[in-house]
matplotlib code that plots the C-alpha trace (Angstrom):
import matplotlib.pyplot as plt

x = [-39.4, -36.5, -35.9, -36.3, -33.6, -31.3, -31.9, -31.1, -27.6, -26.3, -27.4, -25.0, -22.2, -22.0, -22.6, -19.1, -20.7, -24.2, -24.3, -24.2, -26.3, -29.4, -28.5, -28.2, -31.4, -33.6, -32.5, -34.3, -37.4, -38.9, -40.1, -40.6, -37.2, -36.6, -33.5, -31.0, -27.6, -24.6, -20.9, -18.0, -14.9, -11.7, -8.1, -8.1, -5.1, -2.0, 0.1, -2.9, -5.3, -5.3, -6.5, -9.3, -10.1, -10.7, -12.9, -15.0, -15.9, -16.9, -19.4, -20.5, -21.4, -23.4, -25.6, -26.2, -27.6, -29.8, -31.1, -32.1, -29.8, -29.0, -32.3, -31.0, -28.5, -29.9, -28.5, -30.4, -32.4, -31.8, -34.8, -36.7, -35.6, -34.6, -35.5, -38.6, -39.0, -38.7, -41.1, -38.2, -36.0, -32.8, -29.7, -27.1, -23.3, -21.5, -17.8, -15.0, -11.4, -9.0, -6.0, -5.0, -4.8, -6.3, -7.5, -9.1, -10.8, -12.4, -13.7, -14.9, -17.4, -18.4, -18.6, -20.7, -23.1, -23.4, -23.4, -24.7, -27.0, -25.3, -27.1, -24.6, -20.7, -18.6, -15.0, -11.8, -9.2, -6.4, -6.8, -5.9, -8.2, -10.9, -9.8, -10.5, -13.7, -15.3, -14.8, -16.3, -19.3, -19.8, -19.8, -22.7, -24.6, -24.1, -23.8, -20.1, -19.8, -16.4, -14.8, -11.5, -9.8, -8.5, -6.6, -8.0, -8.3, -11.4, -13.6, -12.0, -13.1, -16.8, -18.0, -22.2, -21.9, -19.3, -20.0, -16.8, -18.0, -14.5, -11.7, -9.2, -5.8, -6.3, -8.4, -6.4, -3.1, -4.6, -5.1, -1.4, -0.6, -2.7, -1.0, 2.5, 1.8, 0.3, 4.2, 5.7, 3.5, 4.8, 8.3, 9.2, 11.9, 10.1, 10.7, 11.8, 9.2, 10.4, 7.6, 8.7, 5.8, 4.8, 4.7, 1.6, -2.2, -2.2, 1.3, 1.7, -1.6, -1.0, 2.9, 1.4, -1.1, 1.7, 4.2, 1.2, 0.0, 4.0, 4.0, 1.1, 2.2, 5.6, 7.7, 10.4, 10.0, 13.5, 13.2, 10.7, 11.2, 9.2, 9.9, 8.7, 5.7, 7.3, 10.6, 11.7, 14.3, 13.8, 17.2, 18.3, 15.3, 15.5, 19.1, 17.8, 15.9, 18.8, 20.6, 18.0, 17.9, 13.5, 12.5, 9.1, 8.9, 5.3, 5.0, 2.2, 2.9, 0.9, 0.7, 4.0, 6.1, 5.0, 6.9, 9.8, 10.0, 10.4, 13.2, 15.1, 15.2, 16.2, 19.0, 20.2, 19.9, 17.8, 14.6, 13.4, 12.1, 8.6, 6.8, 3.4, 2.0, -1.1, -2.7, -3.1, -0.4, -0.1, -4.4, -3.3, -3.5, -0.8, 1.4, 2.1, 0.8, 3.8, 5.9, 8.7, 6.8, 4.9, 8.2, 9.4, 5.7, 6.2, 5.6, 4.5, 1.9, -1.3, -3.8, -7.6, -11.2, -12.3, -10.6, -11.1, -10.8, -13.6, -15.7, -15.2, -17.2, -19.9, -22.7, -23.6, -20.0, -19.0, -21.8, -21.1, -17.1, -18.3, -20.4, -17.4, -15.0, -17.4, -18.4, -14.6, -12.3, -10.6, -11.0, -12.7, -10.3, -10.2, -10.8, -13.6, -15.3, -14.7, -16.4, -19.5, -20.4, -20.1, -22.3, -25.0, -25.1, -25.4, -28.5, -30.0, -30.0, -31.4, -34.4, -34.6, -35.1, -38.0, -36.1, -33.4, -33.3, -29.2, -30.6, -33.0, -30.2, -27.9, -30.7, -30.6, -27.3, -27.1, -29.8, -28.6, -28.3, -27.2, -26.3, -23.1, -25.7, -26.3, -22.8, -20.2, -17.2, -17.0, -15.8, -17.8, -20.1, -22.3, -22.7, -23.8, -22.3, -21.2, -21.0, -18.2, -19.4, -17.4, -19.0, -18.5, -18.6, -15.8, -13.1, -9.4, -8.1, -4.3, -3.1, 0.4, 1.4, 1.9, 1.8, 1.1, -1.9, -3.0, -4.1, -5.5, -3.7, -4.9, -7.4, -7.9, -11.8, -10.6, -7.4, -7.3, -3.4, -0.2, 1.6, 4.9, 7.6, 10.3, 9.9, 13.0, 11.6, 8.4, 10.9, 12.8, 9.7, 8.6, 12.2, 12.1, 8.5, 9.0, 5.4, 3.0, 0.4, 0.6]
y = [23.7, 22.8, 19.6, 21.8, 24.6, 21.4, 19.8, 22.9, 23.9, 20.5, 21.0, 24.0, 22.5, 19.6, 21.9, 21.0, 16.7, 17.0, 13.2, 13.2, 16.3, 14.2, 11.3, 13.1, 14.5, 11.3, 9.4, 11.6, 11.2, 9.0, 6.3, 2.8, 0.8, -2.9, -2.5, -0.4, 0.1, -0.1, 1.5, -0.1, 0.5, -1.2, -1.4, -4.9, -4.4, -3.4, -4.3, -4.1, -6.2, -9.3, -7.2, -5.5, -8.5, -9.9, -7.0, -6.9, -10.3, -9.6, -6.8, -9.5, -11.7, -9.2, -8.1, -11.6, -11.8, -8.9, -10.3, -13.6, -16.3, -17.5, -16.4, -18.9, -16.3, -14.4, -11.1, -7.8, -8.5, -11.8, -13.3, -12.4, -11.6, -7.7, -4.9, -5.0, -1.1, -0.6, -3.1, -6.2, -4.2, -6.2, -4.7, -4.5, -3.7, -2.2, -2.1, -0.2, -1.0, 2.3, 0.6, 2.5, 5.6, 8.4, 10.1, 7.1, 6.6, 10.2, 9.8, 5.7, 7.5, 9.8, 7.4, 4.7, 7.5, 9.0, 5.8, 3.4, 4.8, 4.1, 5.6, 5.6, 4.6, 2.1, 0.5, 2.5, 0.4, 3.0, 6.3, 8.1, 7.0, 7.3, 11.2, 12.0, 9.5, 10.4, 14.6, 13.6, 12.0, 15.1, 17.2, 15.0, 14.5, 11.0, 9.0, 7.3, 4.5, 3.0, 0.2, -1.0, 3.0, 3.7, 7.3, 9.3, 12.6, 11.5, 11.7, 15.0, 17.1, 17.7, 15.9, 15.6, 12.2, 10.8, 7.6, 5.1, 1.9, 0.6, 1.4, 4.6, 4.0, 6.2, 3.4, 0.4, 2.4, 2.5, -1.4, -1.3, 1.1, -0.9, -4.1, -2.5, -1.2, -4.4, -5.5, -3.2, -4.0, -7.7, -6.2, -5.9, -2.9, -1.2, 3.0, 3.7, 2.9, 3.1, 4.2, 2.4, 4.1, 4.2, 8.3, 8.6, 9.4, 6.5, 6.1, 9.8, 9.8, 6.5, 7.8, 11.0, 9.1, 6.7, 9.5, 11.3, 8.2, 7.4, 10.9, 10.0, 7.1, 8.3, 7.1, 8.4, 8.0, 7.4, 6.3, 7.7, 6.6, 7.8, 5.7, 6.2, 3.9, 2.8, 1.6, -1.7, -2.6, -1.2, -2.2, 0.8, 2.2, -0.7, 0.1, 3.6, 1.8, -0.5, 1.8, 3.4, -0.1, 0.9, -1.5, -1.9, -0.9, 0.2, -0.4, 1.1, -0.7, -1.8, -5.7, -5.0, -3.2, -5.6, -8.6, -6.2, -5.7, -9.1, -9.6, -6.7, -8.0, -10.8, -10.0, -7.9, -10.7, -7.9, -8.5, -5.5, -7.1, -6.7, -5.8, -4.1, -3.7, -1.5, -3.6, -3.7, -5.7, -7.7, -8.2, -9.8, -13.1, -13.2, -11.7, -15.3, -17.8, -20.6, -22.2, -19.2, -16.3, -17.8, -18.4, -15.2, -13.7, -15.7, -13.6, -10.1, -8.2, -6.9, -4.8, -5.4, -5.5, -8.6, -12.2, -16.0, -16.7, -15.1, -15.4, -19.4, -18.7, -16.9, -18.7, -16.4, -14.9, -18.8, -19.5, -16.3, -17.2, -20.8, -19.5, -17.0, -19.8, -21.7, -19.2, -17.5, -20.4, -18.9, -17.5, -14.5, -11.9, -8.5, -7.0, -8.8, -8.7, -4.9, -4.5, -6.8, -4.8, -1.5, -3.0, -4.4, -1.2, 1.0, -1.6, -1.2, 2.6, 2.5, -0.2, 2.0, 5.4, 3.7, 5.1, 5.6, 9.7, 10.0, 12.8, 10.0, 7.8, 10.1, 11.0, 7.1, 6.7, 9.2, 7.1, 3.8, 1.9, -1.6, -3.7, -6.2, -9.8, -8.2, -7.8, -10.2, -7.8, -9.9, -7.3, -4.4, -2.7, -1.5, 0.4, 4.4, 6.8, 9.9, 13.7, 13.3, 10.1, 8.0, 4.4, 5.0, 1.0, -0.5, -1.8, -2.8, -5.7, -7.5, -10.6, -12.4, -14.7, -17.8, -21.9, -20.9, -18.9, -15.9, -15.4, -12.8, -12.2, -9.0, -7.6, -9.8, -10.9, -12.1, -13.6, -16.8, -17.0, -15.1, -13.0, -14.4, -11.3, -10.6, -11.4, -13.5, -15.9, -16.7, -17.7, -19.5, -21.7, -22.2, -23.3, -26.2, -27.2, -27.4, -29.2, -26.8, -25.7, -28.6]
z = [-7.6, -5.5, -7.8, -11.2, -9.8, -9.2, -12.6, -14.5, -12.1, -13.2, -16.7, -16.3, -14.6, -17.1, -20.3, -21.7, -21.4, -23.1, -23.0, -19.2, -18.2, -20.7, -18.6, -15.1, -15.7, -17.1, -13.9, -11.3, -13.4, -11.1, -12.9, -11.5, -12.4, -13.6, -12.2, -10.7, -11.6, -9.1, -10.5, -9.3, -10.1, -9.7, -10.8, -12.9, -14.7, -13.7, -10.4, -8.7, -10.6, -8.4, -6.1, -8.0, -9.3, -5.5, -4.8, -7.9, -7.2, -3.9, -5.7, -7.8, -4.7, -3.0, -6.0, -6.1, -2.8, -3.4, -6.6, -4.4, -5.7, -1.9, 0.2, 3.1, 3.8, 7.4, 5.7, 4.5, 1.0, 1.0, 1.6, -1.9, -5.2, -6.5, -4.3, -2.3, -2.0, -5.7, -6.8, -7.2, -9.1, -9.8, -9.0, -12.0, -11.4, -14.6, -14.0, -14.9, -14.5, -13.2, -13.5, -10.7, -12.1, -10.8, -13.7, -15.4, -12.3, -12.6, -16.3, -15.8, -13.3, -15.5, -18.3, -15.9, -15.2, -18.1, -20.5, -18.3, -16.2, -13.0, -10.1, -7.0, -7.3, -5.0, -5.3, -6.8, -3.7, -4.8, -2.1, -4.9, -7.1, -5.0, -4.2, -8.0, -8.6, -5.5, -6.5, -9.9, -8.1, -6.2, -9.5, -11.1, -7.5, -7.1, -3.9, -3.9, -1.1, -1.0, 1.2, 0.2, 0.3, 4.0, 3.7, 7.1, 4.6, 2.1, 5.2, 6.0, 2.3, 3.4, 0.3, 0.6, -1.7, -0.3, 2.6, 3.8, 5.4, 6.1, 8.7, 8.0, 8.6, 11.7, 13.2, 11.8, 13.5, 16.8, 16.8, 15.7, 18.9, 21.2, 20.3, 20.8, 24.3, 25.1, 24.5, 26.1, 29.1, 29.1, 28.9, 24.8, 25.0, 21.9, 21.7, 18.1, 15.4, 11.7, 8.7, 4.7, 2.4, -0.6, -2.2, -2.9, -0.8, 1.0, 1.8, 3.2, 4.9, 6.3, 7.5, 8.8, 11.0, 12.1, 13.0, 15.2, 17.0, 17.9, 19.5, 21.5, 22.5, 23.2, 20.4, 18.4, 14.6, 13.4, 10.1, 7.9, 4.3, 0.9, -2.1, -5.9, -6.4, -9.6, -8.0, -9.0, -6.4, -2.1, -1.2, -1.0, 0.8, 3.4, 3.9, 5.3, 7.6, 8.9, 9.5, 12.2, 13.7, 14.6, 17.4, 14.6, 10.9, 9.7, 6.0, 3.8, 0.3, -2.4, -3.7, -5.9, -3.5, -0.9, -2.6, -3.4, 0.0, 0.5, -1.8, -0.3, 3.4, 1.9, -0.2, 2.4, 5.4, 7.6, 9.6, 11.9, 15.3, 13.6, 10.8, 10.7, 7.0, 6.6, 4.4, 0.8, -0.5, 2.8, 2.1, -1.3, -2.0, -4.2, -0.6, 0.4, -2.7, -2.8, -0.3, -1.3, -0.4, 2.7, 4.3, 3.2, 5.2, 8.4, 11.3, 9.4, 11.1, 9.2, 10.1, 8.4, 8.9, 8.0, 8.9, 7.6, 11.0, 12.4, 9.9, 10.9, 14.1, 12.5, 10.1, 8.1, 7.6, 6.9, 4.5, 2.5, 2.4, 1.0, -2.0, -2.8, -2.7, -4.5, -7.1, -8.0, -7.1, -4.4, -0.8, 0.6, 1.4, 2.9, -0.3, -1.2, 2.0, 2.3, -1.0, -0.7, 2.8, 0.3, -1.9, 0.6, 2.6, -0.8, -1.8, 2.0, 1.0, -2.5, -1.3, 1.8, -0.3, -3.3, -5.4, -8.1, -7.1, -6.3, -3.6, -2.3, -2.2, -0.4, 2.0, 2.9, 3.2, 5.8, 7.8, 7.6, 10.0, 10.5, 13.1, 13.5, 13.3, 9.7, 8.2, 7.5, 9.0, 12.7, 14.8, 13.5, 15.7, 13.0, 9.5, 10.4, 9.1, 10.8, 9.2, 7.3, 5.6, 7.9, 9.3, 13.2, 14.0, 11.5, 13.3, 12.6, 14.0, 13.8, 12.0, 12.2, 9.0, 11.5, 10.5, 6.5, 7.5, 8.8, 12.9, 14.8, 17.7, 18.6, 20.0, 23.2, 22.4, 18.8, 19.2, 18.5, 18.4, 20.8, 18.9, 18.5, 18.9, 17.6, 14.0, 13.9, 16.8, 13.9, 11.5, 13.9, 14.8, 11.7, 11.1, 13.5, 12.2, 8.5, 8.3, 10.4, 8.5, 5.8]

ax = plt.figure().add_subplot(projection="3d")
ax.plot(x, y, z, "-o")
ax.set_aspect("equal")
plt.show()
């Protein structure tokens, strides 16, 4: 009765879509499946499409893995083809490309339900885009797992469908805040912090976070500076912060900003004693591809939830970083690894429910449960999530751009580098060893 009552509200709610509700209400039919499909959404054009890109390859990994193409891997669903609790069903990502715009984002998800029968959602990397996706899949009743979004608020709507396996920025800030008091403890005069951020969810969220953890930590916030995300020069935003003279700068900027960013410290011959980027466009690739704009990244600070370098010490975190170098032609990043743990946690839930029920699904979600040895992330503790959809073991750790790579240097049981402080003593040593990291 329950499921009938259900079946005929959505019917009602997605009257003015008659395409969808007939779609909506075939899938909780409960018929044995040949496969099971996966949406994931990404922004693969526009500034952000290198990015997207990254992470829709890292879907495509993971499905592979499910679907047995690598059963040597000690990971979850590896070891036979399909899904063993639906009979071997394969699992079948359809994409969908936002281009980071939010409303795009809300009507792919309603298209990839509707037209292609996706079951549960994952991806969307903008914040913002995963605001209006992840509303749409609570309209139509369908689980939503993203990995690559960090803004603290999507865990904070009281969405039912909604489930984050990665880091918010409120967890990725306190690895920033730890780090800095473990300078100021070795003597670092730091007790102005500035915040350069993008205008948009995950630029205020991310400032707001930053300007509440300086308060606790007994920081003034000096500088606090919005721009326009479709601003084509930051000189004169970076000349607000000069002028403040912040003993760190916290930047939350997308892949294009990030390199504007560049350009404007240095056409105006300014580096703050440290940078600490929130990701994104410091978790691109393209952040530090040629000699120009590796030397132009020596000694930032990034904050994210998976590193090449720990993955090195594990095997199974290793081997999967092979076949995606392997399979796409370059290496696992953040992005990618963010979005392959989104996808193997959303398959663990669909094999773990028998069935392609979205309710069933959800139901699953909300038990999962799975350990560190059986994820790629390094430092996580786990993948369960808590009442608001949040994973309670992700972890944020810190990396400096050191040598033409990137090194963890904090916390203490990862690092595998110092951090080198202030910035201008990186580029100084990189200076004097113009072949380190060749």
């Amino acid at each position: 009765m329950r499921g009938t009552l259900r079946g005929l509200a959505l019917l009602l709610v997605l009257a003015p879509f008659p395409a969808l509700a007939v779609a909506c209400a075939e899938r909780g039919a409960g018929t044995q499946a040949e496969q099971v499909r996966i949406g994931v959404l990404e922004p693969v054009s526009g500034p952000d499409a290198s990015a997207g890109k990254d992470a829709r390859n890292g879907a495509q990994l993971a499905a592979e893995i499910v679907n047995g193409e690598f059963p040597e891997l000690a990971l979850p669903l590896a070891g036979e083809p399909g899904l063993p609790g639906l009979g071997g069903a394969r699992l079948e990502l359809v994409h969908a490309d936002t281009g980071g715009d939010p409303r795009t984002g809300a009507s792919q998800a309603q298209r990839l339900v509707a037209g292609q029968g996706a079951v549960a959602l994952t991806g969307a990397y903008h914040s913002s885009v995963t605001k209006t996706t992840s509303e749409r899949a609570e309209q139509l009743e369908v689980p939503f797992v993203n990995g690559d979004s960090s803004s603290p608020a999507l865990t904070e709507r009281g969405l039912r469908y909604f489930f984050r396996t990665g880091p918010s920025d409120l967890t990725y800030g306190r690895a920033f805040f730890s780090l800095i008091e473990d300078r100021k403890a070795a003597g670092v005069p730091i007790s102005d912090v500035g915040i350069l951020h993008v205008d948009n969810e995950y630029g205020n969220e991310g400032a707001a976070v930053t300007r509440r953890l300086a308060r606790q930590h007994g920081l003034t916030v000096g500088a606090d500076v919005a721009y326009d995300a479709t601003s084509s020069d930051l000189v004169p935003y970076v000349r607000q912060i000069r002028a403040k003279k912040p003993d760190v700068l916290f930047v939350l900027s997308y892949t294009r900003d990030a390199l504007l960013l560049q350009q404007a410290f240095t056409r105006l011959g300014y580096l703050p004693p440290a940078v600490l980027g929130y990701g994104a466009g410091f978790s691109d690739p393209e952040f530090v591809a040629g000699p120009a704009r590796a030397a132009d990244a020596e000694g930032f600070l990034r904050r994210t939830a998976w590193s090449a370098e720990s993955a090195e010490r594990d095997p199974t975190a290793r081997k999967v970083a092979q076949r995606f170098a392997a399979e796409f032609g370059a290496p696992m990043t953040e992005n990618s690894a963010r979005a392959f743990t989104a996808v193997m946690t959303l398959a663990v839930a669909v094999n773990e429910a028998r069935s392609t029920d979205p309710e069933k699904i959800r139901s699953a979600l909300r038990a999962v449960s799975l350990p560190g040895r059986d994820l790629i992330m390094g430092s996580w503790d786990h993948v369960r999530f808590d009442a608001s959809g949040q994973n309670t073991g992700a972890r944020g750790i810190v990396e400096q751009f050191l040598d033409g790579r990137w090194r963890v240097v904090h916390p203490d049981d990862l690092r595998s580098r110092q951090v080198v402080w202030p910035l201008s003593a990186a580029r100084d040593r990189a200076q004097m060893a113009p072949t380190a990291g060749k």
